[in-house]
C-alpha positions as CSV (number, residue, x, y, z in Angstrom):
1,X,-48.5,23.0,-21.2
2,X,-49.8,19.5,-20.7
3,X,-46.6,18.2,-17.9
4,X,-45.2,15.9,-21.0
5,X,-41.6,15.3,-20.5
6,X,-39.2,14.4,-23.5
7,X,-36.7,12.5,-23.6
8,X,-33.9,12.0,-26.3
9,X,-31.6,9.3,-26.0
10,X,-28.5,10.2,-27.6
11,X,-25.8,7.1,-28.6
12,X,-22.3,7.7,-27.2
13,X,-19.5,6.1,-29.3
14,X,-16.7,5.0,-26.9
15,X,-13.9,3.2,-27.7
16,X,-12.2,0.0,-25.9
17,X,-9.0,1.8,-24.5
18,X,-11.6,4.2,-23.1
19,X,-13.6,1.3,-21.3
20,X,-10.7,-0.1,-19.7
21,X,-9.4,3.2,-18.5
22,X,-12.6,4.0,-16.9
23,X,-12.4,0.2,-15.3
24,X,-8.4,0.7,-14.0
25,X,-9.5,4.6,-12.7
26,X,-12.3,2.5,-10.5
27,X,-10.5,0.1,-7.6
28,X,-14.1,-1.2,-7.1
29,X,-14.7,-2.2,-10.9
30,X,-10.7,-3.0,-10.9
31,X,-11.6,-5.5,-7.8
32,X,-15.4,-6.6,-10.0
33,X,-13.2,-7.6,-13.3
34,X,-10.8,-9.5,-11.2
35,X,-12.8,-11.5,-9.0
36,X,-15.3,-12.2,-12.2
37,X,-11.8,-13.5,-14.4
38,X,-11.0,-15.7,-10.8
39,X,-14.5,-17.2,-11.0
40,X,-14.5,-18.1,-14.0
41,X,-11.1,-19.6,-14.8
42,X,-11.8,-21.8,-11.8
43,X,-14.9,-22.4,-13.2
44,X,-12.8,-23.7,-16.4
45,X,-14.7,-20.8,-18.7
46,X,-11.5,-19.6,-19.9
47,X,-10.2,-23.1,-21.9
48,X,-9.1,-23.1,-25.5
49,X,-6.8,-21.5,-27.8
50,X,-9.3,-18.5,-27.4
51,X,-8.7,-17.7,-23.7
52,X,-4.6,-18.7,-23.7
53,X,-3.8,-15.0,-23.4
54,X,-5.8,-14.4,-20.7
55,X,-4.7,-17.5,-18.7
56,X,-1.0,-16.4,-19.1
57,X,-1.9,-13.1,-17.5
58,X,-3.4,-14.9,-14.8
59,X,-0.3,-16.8,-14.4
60,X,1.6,-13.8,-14.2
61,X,0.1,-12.8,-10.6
62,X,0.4,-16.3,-9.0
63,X,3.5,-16.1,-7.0
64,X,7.0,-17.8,-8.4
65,X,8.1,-20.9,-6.7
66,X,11.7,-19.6,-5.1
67,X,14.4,-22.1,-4.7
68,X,15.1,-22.9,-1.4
69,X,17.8,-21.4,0.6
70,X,21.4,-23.5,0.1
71,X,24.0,-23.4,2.4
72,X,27.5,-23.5,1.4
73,X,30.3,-25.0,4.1
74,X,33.2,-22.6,3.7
């Protein structure tokens, strides 16, 4: 034996669904993704047709403007 060590690298197909599930099971890569989509739409990154969907997710956290309270005279 001469110590020689060898090593096979072996290609793992994994799909999308599998990515993101791994990502949403991980509240520090959940908390990564997030900030790094943040940064970058207020960076102006995510402009164009290309990013629309993702900028109406984003608008889905912000919070909704509520009326204000009216009061009614009885």
């Amino acid at each position: 034996m001469n110590g020689a060590i060898a090593i096979e690298y072996v290609t793992v197909e994994a799909d999308l669904d599998e990515h993101v599930r791994a990502v949403l099971d991980s509240p520090t890569a959940c908390r990564r993704v997030l900030r790094d989509v943040r940064e970058r739409a207020e960076a102006g990154l995510l402009e164009g047709a290309r990013w629309s969907s993702v900028h109406s997710e984003i608008e889905r956290f912000r919070p909704r403007a509520t009326s204000p309270m009216r009061w009614r005279l009885r």
